[in-house]
Backbone as JSON, one array per atom type, in Angstrom:
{
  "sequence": "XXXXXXXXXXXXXXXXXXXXXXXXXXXXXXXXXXXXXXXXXXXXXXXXXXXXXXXXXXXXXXXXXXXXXXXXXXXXXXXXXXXXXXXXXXXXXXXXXXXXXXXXXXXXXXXXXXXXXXXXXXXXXXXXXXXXXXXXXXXXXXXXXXXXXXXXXXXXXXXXXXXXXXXXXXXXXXXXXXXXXXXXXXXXXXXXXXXXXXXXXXXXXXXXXXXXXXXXXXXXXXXXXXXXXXXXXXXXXXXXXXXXXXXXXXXXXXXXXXXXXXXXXXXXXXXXXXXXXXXX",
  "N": [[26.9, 54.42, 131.89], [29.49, 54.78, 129.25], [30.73, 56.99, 127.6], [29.44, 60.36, 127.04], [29.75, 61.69, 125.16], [30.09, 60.26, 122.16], [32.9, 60.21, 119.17], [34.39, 58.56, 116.23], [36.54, 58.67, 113.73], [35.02, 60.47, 112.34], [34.14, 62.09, 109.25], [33.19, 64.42, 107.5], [31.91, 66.5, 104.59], [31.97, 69.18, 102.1], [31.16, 69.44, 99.09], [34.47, 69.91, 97.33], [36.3, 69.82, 99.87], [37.23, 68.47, 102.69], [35.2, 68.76, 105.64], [35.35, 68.07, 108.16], [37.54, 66.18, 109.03], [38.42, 62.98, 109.35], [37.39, 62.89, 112.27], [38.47, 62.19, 115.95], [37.34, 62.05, 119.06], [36.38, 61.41, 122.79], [34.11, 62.74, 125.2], [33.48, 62.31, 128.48], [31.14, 61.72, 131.04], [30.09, 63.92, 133.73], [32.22, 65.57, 132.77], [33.95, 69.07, 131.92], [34.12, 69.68, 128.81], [35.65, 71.36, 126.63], [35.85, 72.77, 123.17], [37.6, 73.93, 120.62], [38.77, 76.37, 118.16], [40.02, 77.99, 115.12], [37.98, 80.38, 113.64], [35.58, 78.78, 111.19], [36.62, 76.03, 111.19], [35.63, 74.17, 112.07], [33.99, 73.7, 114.14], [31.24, 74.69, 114.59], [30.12, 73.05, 112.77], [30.24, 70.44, 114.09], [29.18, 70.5, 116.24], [26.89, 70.79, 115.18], [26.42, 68.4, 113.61], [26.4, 66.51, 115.99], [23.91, 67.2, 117.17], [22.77, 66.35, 115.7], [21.58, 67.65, 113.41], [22.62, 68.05, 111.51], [23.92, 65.44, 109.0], [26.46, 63.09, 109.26], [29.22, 61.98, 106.81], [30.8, 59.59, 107.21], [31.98, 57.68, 109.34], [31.75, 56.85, 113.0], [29.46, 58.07, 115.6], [28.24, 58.54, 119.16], [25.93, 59.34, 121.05], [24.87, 59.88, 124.01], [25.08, 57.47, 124.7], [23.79, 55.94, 122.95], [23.92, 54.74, 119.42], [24.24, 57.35, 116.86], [22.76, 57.22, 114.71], [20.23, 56.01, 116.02], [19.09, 57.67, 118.03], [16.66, 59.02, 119.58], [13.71, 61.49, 119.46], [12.85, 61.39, 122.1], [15.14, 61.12, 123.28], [16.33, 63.05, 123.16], [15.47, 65.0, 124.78], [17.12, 65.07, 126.76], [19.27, 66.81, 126.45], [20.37, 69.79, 126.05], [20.73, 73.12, 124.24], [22.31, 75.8, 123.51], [22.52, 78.11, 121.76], [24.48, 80.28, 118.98], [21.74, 81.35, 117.96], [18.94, 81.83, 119.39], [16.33, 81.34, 119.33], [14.04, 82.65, 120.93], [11.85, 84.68, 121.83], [11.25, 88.37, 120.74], [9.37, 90.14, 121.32], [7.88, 89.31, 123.59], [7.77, 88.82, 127.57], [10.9, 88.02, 129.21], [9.71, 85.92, 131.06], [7.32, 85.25, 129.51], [8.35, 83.58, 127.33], [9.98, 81.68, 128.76], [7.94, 80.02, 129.76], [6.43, 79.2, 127.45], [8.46, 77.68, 126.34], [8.58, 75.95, 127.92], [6.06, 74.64, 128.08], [6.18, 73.38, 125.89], [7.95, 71.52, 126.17], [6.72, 69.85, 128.23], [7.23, 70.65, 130.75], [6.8, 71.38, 134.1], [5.34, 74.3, 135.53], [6.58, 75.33, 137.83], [9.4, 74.78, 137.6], [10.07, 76.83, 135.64], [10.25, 79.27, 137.35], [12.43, 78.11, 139.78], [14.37, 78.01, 137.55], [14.34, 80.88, 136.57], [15.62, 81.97, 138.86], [17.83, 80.51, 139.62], [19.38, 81.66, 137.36], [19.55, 84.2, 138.13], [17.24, 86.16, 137.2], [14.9, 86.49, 138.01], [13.47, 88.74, 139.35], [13.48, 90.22, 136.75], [11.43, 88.92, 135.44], [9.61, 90.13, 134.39], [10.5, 91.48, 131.98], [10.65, 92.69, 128.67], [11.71, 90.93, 125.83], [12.96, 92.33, 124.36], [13.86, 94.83, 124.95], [16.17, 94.33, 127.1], [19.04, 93.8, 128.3], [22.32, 92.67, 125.96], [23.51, 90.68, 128.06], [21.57, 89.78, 129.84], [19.85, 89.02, 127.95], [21.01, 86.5, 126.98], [21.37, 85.24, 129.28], [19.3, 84.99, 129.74], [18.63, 83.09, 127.44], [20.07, 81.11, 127.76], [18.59, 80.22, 130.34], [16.6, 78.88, 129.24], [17.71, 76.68, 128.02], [17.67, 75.2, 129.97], [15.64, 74.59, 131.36], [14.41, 72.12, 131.47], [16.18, 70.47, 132.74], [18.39, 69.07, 131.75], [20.93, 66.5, 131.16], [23.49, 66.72, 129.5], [24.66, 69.45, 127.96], [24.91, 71.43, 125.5], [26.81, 74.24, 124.46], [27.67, 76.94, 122.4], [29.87, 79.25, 122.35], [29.27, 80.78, 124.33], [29.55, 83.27, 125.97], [30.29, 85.58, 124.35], [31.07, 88.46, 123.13], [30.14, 89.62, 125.6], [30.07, 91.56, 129.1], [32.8, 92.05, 131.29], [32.01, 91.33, 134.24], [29.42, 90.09, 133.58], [30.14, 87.92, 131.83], [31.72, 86.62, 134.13], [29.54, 85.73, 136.1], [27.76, 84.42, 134.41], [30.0, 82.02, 134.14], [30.21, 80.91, 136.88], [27.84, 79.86, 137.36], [27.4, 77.88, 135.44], [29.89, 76.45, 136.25], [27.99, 75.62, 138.46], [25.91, 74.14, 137.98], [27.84, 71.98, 136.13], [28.9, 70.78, 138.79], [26.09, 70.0, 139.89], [26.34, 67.38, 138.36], [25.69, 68.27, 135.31], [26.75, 67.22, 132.41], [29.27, 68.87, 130.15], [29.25, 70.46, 126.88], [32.15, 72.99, 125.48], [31.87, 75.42, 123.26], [34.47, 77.69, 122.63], [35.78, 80.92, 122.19], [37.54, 82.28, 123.47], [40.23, 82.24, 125.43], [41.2, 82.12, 128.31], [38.49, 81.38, 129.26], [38.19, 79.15, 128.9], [40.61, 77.81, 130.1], [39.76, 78.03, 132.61], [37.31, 77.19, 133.3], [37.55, 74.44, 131.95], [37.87, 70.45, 132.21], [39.03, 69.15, 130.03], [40.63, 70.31, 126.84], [39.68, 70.26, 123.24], [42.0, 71.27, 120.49], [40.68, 72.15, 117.28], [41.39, 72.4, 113.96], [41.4, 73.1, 110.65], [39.31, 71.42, 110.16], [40.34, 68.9, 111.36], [41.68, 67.57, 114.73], [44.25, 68.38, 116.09], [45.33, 68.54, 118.71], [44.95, 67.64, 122.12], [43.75, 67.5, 125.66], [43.95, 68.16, 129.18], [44.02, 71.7, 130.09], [46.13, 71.88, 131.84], [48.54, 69.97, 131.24], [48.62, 70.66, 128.12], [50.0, 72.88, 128.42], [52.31, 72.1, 129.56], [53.12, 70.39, 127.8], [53.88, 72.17, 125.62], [55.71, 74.02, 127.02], [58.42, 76.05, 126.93], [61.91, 75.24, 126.79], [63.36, 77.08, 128.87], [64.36, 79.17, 131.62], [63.49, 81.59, 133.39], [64.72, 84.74, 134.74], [64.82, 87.34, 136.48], [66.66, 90.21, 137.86], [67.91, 91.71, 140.51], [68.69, 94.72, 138.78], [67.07, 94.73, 137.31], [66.86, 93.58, 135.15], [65.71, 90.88, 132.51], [67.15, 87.29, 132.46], [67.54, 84.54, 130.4], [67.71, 81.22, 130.7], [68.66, 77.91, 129.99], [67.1, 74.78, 130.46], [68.65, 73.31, 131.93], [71.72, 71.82, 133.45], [73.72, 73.47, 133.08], [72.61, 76.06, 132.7], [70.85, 75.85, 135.44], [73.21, 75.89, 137.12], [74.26, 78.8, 136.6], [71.51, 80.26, 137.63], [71.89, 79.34, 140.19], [74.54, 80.42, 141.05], [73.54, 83.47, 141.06], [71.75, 83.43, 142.47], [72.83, 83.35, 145.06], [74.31, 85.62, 144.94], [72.32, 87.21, 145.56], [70.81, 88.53, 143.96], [68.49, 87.78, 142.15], [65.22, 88.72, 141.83], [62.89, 87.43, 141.0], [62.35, 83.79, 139.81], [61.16, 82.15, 136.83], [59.18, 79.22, 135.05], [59.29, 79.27, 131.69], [56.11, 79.18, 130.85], [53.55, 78.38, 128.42], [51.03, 80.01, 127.71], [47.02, 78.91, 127.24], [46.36, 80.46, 125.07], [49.17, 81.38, 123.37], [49.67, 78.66, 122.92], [47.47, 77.97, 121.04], [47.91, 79.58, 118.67], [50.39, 78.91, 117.78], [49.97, 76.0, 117.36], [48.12, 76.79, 115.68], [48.74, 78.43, 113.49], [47.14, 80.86, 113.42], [44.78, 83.52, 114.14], [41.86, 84.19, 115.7]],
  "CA": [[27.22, 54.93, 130.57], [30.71, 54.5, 129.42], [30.56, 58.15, 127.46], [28.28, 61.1, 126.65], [29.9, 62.02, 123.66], [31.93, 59.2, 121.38], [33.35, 60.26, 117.83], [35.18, 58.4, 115.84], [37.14, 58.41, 112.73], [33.97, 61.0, 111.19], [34.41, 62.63, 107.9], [32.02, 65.25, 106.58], [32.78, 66.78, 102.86], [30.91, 69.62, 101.27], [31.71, 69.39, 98.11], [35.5, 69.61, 97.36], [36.99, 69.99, 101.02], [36.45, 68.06, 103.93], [34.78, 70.07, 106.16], [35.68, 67.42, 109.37], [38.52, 65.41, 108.21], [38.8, 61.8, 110.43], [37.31, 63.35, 114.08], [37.66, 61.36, 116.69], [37.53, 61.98, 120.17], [35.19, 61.54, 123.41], [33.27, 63.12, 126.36], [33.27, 61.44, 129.59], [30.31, 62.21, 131.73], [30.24, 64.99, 134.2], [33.32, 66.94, 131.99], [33.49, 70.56, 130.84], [34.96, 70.25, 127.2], [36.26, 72.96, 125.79], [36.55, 72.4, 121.65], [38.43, 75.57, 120.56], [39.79, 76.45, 116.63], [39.77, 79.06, 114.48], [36.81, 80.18, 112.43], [35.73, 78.16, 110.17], [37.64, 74.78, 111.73], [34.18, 73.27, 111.99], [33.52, 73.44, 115.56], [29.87, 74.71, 114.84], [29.63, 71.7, 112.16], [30.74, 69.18, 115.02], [27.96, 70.73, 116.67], [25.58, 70.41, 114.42], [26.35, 66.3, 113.88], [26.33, 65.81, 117.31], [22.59, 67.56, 117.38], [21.56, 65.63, 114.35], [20.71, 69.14, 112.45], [23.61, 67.63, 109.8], [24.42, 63.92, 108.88], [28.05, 62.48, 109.02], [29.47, 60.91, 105.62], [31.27, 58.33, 107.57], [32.46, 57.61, 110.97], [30.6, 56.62, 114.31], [28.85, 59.15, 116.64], [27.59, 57.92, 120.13], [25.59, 61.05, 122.27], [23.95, 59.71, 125.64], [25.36, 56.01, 124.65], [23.21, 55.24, 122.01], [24.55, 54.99, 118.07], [23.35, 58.89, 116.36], [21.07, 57.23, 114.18], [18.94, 55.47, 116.56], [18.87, 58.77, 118.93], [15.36, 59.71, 118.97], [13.4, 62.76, 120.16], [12.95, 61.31, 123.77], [16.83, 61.39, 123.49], [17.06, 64.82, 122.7], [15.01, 65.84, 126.08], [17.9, 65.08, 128.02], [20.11, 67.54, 126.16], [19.82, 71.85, 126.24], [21.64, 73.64, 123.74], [22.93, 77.47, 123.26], [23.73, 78.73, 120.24], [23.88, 81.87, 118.15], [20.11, 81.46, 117.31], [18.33, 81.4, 120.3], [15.3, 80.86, 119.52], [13.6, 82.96, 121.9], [10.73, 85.84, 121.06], [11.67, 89.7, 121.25], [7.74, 90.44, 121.89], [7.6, 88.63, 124.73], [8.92, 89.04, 128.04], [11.35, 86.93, 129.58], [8.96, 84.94, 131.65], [6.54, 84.56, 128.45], [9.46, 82.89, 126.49], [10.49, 80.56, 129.27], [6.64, 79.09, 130.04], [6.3, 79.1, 126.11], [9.66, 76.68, 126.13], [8.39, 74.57, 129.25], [5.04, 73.89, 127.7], [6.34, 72.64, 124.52], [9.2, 70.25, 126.58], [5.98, 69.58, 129.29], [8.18, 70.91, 131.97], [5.65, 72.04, 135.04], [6.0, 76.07, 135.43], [7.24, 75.26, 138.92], [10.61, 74.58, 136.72], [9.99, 78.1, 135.17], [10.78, 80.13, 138.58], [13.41, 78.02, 139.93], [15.24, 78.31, 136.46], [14.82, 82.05, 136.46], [16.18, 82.54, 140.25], [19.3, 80.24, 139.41], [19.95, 82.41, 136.21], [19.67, 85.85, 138.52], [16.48, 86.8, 135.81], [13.39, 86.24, 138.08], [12.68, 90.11, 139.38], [13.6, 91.27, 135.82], [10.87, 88.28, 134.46], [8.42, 90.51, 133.28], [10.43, 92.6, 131.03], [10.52, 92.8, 127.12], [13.62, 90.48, 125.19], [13.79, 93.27, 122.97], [14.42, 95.63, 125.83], [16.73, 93.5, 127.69], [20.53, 93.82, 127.53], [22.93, 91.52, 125.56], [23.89, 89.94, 128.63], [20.33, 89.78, 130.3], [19.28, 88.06, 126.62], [22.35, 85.26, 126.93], [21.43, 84.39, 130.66], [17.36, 84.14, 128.92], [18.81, 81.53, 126.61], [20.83, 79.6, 128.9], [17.65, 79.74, 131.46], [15.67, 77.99, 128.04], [18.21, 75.5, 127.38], [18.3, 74.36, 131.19], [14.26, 74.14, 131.88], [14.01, 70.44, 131.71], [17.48, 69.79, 133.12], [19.58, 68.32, 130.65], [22.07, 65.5, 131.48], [24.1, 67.23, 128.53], [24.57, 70.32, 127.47], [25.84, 72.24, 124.38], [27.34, 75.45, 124.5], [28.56, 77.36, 121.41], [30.31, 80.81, 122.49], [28.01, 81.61, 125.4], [30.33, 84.32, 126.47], [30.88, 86.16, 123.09], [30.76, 89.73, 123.63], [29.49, 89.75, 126.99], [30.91, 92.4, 130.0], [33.45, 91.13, 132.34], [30.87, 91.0, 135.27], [28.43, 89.04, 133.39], [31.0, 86.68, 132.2], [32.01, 85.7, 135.9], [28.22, 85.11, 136.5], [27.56, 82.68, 133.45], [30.68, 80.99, 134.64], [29.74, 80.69, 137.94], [26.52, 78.87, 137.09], [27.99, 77.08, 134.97], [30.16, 75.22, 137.1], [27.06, 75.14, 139.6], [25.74, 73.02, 136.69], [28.62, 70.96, 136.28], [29.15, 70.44, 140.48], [25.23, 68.76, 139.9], [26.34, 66.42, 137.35], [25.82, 68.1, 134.07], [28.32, 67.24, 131.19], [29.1, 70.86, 129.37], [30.22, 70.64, 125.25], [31.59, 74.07, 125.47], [32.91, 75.78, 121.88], [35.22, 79.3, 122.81], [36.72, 81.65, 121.49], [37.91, 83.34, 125.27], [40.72, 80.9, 126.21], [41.24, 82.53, 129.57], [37.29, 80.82, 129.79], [38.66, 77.46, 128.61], [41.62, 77.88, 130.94], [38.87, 78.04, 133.97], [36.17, 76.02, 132.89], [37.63, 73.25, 131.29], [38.95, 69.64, 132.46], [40.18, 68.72, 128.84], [40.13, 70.73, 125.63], [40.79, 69.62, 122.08], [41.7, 72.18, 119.02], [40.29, 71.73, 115.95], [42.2, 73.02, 112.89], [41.1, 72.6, 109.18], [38.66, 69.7, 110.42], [41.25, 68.23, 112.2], [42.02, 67.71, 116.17], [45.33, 68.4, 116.34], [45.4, 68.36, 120.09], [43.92, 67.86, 123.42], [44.43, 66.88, 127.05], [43.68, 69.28, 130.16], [45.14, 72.99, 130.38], [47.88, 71.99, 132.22], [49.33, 69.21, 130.4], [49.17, 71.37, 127.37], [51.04, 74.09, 128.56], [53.7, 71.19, 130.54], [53.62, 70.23, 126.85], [54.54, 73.06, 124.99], [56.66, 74.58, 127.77], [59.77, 76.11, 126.5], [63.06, 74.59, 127.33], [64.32, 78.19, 129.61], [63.98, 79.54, 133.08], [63.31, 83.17, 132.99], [65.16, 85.26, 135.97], [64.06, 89.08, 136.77], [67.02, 90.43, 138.61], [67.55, 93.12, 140.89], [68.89, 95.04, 138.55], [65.3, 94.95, 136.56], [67.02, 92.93, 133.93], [65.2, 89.8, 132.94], [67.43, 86.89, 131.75], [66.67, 83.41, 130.55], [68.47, 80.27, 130.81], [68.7, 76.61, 129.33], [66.47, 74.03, 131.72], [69.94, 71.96, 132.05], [72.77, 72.12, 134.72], [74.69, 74.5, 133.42], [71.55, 76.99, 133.44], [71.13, 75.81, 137.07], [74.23, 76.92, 138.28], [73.69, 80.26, 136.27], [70.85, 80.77, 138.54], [72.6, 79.37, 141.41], [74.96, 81.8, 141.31], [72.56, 84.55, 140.9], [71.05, 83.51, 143.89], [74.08, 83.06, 146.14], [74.72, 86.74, 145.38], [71.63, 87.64, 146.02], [71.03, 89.32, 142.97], [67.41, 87.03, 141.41], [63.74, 88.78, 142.5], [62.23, 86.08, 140.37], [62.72, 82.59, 138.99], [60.07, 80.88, 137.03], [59.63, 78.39, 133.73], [58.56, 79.63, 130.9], [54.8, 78.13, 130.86], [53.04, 79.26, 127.61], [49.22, 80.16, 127.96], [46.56, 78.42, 126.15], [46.47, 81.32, 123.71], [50.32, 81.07, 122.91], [49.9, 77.25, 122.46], [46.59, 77.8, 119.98], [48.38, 80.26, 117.72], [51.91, 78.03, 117.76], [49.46, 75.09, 116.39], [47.18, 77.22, 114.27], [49.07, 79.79, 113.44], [46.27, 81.8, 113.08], [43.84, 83.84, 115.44], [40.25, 83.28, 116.09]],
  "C": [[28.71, 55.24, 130.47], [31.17, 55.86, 128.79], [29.6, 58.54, 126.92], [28.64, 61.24, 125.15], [31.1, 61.06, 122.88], [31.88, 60.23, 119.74], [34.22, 59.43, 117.62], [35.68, 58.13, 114.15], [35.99, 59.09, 111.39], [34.74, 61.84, 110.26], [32.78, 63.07, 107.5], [32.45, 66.1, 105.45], [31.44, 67.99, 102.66], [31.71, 70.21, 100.15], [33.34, 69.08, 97.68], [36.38, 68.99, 97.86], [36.34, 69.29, 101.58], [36.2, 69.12, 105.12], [35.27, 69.36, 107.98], [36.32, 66.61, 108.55], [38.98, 64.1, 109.54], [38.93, 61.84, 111.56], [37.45, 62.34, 114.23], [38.3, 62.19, 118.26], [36.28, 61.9, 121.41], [34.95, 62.57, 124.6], [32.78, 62.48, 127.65], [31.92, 61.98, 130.55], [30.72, 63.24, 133.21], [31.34, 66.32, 133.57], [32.3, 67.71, 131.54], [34.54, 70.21, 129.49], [34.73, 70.86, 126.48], [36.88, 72.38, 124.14], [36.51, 74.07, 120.99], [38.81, 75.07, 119.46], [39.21, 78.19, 116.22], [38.46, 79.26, 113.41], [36.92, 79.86, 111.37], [36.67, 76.38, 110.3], [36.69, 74.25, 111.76], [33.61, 72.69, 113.11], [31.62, 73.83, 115.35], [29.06, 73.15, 114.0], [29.83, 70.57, 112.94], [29.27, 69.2, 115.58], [26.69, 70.49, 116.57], [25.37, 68.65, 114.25], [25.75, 66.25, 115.24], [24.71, 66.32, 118.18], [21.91, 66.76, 116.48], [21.01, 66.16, 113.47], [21.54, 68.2, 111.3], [24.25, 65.81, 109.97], [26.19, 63.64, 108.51], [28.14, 61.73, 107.89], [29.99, 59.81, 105.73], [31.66, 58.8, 108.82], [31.62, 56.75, 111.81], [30.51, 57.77, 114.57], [27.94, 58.19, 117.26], [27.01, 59.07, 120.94], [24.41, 59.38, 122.97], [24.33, 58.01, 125.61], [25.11, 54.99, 123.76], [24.15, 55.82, 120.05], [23.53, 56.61, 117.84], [22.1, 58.66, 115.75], [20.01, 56.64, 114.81], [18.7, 56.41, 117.85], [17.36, 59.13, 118.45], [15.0, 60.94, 119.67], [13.4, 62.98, 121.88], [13.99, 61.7, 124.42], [17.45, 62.75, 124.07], [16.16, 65.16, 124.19], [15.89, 65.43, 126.99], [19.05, 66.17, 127.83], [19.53, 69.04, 125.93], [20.91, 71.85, 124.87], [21.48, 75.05, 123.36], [23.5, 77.54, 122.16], [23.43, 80.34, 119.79], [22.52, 82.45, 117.72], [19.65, 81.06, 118.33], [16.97, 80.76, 120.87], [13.96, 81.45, 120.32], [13.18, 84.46, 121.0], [10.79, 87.26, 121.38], [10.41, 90.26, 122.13], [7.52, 89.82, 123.18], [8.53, 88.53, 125.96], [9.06, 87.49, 128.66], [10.79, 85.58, 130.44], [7.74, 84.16, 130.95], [7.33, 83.21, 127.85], [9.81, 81.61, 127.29], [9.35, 79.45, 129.62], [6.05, 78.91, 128.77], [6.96, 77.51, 125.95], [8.85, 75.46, 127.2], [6.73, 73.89, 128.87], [5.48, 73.17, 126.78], [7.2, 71.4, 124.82], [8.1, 69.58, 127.65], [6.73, 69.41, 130.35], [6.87, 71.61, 133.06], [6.46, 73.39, 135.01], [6.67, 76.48, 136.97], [8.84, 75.99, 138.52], [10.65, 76.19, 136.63], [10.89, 78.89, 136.23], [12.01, 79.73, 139.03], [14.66, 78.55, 138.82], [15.97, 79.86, 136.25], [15.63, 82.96, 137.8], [17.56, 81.8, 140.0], [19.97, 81.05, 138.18], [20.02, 84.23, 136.6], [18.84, 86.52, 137.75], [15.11, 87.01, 136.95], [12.73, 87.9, 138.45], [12.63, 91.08, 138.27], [12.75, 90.25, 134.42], [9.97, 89.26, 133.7], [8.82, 92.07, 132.1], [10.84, 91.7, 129.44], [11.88, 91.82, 126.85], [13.71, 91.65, 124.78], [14.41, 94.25, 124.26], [15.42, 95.1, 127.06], [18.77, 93.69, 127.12], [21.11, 92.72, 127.07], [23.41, 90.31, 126.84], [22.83, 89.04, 129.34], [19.71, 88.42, 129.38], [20.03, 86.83, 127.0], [21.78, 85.18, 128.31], [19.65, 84.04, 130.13], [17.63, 83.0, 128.39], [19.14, 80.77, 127.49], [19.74, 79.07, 129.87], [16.86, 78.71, 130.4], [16.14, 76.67, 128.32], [18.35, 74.69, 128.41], [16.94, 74.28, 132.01], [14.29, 73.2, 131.75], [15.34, 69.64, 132.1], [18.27, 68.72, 132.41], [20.82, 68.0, 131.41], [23.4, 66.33, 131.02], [24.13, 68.55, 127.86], [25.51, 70.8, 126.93], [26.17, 73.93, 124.32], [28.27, 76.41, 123.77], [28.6, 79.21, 121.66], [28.9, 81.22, 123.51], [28.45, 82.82, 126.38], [30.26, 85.86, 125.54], [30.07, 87.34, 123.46], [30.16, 90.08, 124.92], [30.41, 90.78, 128.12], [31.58, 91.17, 130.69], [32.38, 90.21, 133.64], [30.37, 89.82, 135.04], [28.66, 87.63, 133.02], [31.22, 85.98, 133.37], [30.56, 84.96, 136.37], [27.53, 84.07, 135.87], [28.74, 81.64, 133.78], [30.63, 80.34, 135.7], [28.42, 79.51, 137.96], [26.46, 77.86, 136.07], [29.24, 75.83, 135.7], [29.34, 74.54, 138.62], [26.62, 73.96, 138.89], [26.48, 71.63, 136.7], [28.62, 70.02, 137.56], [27.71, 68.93, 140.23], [24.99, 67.8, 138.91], [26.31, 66.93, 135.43], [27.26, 68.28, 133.22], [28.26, 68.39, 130.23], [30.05, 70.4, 127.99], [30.4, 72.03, 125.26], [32.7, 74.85, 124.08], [33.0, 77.17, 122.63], [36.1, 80.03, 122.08], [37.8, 82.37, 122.65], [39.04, 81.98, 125.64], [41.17, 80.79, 127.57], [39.72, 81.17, 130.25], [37.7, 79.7, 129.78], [39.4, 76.86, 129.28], [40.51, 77.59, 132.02], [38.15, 77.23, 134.48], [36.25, 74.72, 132.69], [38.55, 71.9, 132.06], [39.65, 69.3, 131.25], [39.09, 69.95, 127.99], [40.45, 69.67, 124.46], [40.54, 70.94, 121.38], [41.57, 71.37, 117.72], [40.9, 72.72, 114.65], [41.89, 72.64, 111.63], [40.4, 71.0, 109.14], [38.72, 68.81, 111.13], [40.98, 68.45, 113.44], [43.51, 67.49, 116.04], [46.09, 68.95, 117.46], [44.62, 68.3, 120.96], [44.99, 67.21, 124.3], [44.05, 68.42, 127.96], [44.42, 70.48, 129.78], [46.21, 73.03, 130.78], [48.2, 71.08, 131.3], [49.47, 69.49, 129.32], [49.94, 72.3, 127.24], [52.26, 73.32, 129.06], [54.05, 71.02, 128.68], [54.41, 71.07, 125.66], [55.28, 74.21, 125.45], [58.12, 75.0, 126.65], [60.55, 75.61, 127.56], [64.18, 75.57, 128.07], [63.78, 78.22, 130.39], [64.35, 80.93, 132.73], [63.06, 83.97, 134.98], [64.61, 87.04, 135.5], [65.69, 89.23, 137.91], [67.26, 91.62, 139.43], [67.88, 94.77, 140.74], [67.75, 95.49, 136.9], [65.94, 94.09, 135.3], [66.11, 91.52, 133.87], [66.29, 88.96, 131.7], [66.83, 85.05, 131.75], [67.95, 82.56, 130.18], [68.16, 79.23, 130.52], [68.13, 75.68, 130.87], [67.93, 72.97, 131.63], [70.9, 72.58, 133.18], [73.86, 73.52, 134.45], [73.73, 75.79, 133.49], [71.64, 76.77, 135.04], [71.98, 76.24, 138.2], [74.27, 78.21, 137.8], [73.41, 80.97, 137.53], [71.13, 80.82, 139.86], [73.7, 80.53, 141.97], [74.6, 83.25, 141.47], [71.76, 84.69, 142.57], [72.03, 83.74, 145.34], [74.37, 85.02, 145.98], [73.73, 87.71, 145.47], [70.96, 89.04, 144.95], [69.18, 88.65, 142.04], [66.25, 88.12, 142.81], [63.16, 87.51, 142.25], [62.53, 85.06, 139.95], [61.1, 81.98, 138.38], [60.28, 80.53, 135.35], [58.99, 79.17, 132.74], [56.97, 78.92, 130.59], [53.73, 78.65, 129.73], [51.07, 79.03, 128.5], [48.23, 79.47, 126.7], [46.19, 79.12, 124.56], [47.53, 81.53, 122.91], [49.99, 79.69, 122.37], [48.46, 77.36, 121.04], [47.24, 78.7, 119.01], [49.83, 79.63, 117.75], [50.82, 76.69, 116.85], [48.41, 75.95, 115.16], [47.84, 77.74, 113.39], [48.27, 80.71, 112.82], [45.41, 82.51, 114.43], [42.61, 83.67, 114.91], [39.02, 83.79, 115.07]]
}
């Protein structure tokens, strides 16, 4: 399979505005991609195409290799997905909910146990969702969306509001995930997570992709053009990446006078508010 996820050149409209304005980009198999914008950029509507909940007005879409419209249901049992609506029953505890899910996908309940021992849930299966903490709930879903082992999986904000802790632990199992092959769609708002997680992002802006490429090569790309000294006089100054900066620093160094040297390297949260200019 040459990719998991193709787009190209889609356009979706509701009413006035385009709501996706001429996507295109793909998903190579085993990647984590990270599609990051500001609310309202139409990362959950990408989402939704690329589930089949909402129809494209033009373009292509390719998920698992096949064109979107001849994706059928068989299709869809190779893919999980997380979202804001989980789907999952307050009345029931966490081990109801997950042998609920695995009958309806005809997953054996074998599945069930392993699922809930890789998600850190299985000695806390027999309690209540409703009584269950926000983080507890979010590792329930993710155990749902990963009972029948999905090739593919979608992931919209599976962090959002979550403690530090519990963050590190959905990330963690998340690139256990990845390690055994699965390909991760993952929408964030956390770009520290995107920074970690991700081999390529793209941002999406008013519909648009108006960038991608890995973490680093976006930050090599929107590097400023100074070198930023600390000296031992606590001052910090900054200098032009050209020769006559160079000997600046050279001199600085010769008298022994530099703690620090380093480039200016923005962070992926500098570089998304420089193209958005907006926050999240």
């Amino acid at each position: 399979m040459k990719e998991m996820i193709y787009l190209e050149d889609v356009c979706l409209d509701f009413g006035s505005s385009f709501s996706l304005d001429h996507l295109s980009f793909q998903v190579m198999p085993g990647e984590v991609f990270g599609f990051l914008g500001p609310s309202g950029a139409g990362k959950t509507t990408t989402m939704k195409l690329l589930t089949k909940q909402l129809l494209k007005k033009s373009g292509q879409i390719r998920i698992l290799g096949k064109e979107i419209e001849k994706v059928e249901r068989a299709d869809y049992e190779r893919i999980g997905i997380l979202s804001d609506t989980s789907g999952l029953y307050e009345r029931m505890t966490i081990e109801e909910n997950l042998n609920f899910f695995a009958a309806l996908r005809n997953v054996p309940k074998s599945s069930v146990r392993d699922t809930l021992e890789n998600v850190r849930l299985y000695d806390q299966r027999k309690t209540l969702l409703k009584k269950c903490s926000k983080g507890m709930k979010q590792r329930a879903v993710l155990a749902a969306s990963l009972l029948h082992k999905p090739e593919l999986l979608f992931l919209d904000e599976p962090t959002s509001g979550l403690d530090p802790a519990t963050i590190q632990e959905i990330h963690k199992m998340l690139r256990l995930l990845n390690r055994q092959g699965t390909t991760i769609f993952l929408t964030t708002h956390n770009m520290e997570e995107a920074d970690k997680l991700c081999g390529r992002i793209g941002i999406l802006h008013q519909g648009k992709l108006i960038a991608g490429g890995s973490p680093q090569e976006l930050k090599l790309e929107y590097a400023r053009d100074e070198i930023e000294v600390l000296t031992t006089d606590r001052e910090t100054l900054k200098y032009p990446k050209n020769r006559e900066g160079g000997e600046r620093i050279r001199e600085l160094l010769e008298q022994g006078r530099c703690l620090t040297v380093h480039s200016q390297e923005p962070n992926l949260e500098e570089i998304f508010l420089l193209l958005t200019g907006r926050e999240f």
